[in-house]
C-alpha positions in Angstrom: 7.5 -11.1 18.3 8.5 -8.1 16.3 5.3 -6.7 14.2 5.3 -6.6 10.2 5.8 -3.6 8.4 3.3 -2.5 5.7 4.9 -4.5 2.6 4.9 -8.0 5.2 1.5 -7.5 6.2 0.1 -6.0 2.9 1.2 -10.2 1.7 -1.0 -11.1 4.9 -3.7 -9.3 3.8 -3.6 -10.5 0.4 -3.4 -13.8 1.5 -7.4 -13.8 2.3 -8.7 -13.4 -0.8 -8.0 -12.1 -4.4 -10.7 -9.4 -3.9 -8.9 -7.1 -1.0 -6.9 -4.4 -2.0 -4.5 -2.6 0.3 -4.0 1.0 0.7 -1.1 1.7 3.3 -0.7 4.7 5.0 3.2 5.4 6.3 5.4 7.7 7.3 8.1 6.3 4.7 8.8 7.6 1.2 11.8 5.8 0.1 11.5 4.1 -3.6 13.0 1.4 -1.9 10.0 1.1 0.6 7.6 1.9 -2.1 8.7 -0.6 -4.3 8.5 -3.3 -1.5 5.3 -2.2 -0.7 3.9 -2.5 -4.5 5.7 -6.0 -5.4 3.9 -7.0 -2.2 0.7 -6.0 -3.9 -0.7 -2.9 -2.5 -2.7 -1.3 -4.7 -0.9 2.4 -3.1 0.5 4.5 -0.6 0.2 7.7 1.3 2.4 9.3 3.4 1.4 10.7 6.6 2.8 14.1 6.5 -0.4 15.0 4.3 -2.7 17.1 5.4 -5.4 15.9 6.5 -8.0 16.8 3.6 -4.8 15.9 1.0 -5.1 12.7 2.6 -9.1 11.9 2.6 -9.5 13.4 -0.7 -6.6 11.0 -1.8 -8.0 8.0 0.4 -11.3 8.2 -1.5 -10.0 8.6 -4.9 -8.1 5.8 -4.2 -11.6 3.8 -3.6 -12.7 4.6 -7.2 -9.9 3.5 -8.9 -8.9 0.1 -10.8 -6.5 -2.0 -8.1 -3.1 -1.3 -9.8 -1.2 -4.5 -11.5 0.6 -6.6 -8.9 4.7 -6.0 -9.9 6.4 -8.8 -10.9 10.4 -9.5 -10.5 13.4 -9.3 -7.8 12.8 -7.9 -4.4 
């Protein structure tokens, strides 16, 4: 059974409740990934290739945010 990617399981997620919100961290930054990963309805992304206090000062600004609007349209 082949694992999801982040935009498949980020719908998972979602799937348990209207309250979660999905912050995926991944090593891709194509637009076409991104915009898979946001129509799916994560509320963002960060790449992996930050450095490390990039990354936890980004992760925890992330946490006081509003979740971003869910996309709508094509895939």
């Amino acid at each position: 059974m082949l694992k999801p990617d982040g935009p498949a399981a980020t719908e998972a997620i979602l799937s348990s409740g209207p309250a979660v919100r999905v912050l995926l961290l991944t090593p891709f930054d194509s637009d076409e990934y991104v915009h898979r990963a946001l129509a799916a309805g994560a509320s963002g992304l960060l790449l992996e290739s930050l450095p490390p206090k990039e990354l936890i000062a980004a992760a925890r600004g992330w946490r006081r945010v509003r979740p971003a609007a869910r996309l709508t349209g094509g895939r």
